[in-house]
C-alpha positions, 0 to 999 in steps of 0.5 A: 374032862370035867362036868360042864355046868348047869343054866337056864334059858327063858323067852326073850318075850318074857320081858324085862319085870317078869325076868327081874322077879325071876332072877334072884330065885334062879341065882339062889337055885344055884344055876351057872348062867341066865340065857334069855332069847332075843327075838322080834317081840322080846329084847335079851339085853334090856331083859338081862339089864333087867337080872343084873340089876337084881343079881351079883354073881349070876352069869348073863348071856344072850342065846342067840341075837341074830345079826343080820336083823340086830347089828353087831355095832348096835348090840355093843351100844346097847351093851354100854348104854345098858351098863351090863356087867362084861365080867358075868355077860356071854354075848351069843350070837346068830347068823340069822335067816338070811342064809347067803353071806352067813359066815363072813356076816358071823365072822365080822360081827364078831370081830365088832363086838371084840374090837367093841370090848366085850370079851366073850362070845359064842356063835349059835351054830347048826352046821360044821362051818360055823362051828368051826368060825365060833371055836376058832374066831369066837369063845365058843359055841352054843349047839341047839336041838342035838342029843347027848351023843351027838353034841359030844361029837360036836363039842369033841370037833370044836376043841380040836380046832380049839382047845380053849372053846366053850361049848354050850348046848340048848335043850327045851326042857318040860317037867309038868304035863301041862307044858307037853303039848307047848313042848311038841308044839315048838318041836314041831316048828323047829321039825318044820323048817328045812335047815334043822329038818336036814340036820335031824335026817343027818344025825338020824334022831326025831327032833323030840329025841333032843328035849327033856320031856319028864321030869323023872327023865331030868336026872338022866338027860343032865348027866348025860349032856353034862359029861358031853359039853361045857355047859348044858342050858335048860331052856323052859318051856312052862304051861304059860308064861307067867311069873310063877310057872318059871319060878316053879320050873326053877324050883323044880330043876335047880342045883340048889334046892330052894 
């Protein structure tokens, strides 16, 4: 197998001018994909709209748009009338937090977006059912909050329903002191809610086991995710959201040293 590559990941809240200041550096710094969360206060598609204009080779992708809050017809529009380039873009995808119909939801969307054109996609998947649906439906997967060992397994999982599926992982990365207590803070969050702490209990880990917390520990986590999956994606967390602490934080991390 080989080793799966390196991307990053910024807050859909960052917004689509910072994105664009940020984005030729992140291309230069020799990072496979730009992922950019899609949340209530922060657009993925306008903020990669945004990279692509200021970019040529870089990869876009969304982690993930929830579906039951942004419909997948309205996502394909959106993917059209922003003029986003299908041959770099991943379209990630979520159930969101309605919990009943999660998979059919999942499913259908899927196939719009397919029907719609858009030729790649990837369902953000916590339980083996819906990664199941995303390797056998999707183009693969995107893992969140699991260390190496355990995305291993999962990669390992999809491929047997799939051979072809790409398997991505999100790991909330920190590599100055001062974006620590951001870092245990999202931890914390995410440790609150009942689904992921169930999922932490399952693969018997703290929730803080699946971060990269030091940047003297960053050589060792990407080698060991990198030999586990398809695609590693470093997911920022800075001491504030400003232009600088990300281009910093790409500086810092990237393949190619700027």
């Amino acid at each position: 197998m080989s080793r799966g590559v390196v991307s990053i990941g910024f807050a859909g809240s960052l917004g689509p001018d910072a994105v664009a200041r940020i984005a030729p550096s992140v291309e230069a710094a020799g990072f496979h994909t730009l992922w950019i969360n899609d949340t209530p206060d922060g657009d993925a598609l306008a903020a990669l709209a945004a990279a692509a204009r200021v970019t040529t080779t870089l990869r876009l992708a969304t982690g993930v748009v929830p579906v039951d809050r942004r419909p997948p017809s309205r996502i394909a529009a959106e993917v059209a009338s922003l003029a986003l380039p299908l041959d770099r873009l991943t379209i990630g995808i979520g159930s969101g937090v309605a919990k009943e119909g999660a998979l059919a939801r999942v499913g259908e969307a899927i196939a719009v977006l397919h029907d719609a054109g858009l030729p790649r996609v990837l369902v953000g998947a916590l339980g083996p059912r819906m990664r199941r649906l995303g390797a056998e439906r999707a183009e693969g997967v995107l893992l969140n909050w699991v260390p190496p060992a355990e995305a291993s397994v999962q990669a390992e999982e999809a491929r047997a329903h799939s051979a072809t599926s790409h398997v991505a992982v999100y790991v909330r990365t920190a590599i100055v002191d001062a974006a620590r207590e951001r870092l245990d803070a999202e931890t914390a969050r995410y440790a609150s809610f009942p689904n992921y702490a169930a999922n932490f209990a399952r693969m018997g880990v703290d929730a803080a086991d699946t971060t990269i917390r030091d940047v003297t520990k960053l050589g060792g986590a990407l080698e060991a995710y990198t030999a586990a999956v398809d695609e590693v994606v470093l997911r920022a967390i800075v001491p504030d959201d400003s232009v600088s602490a990300y281009l910093d934080f790409v500086r810092r991390t990237g393949p190619t040293p700027l």
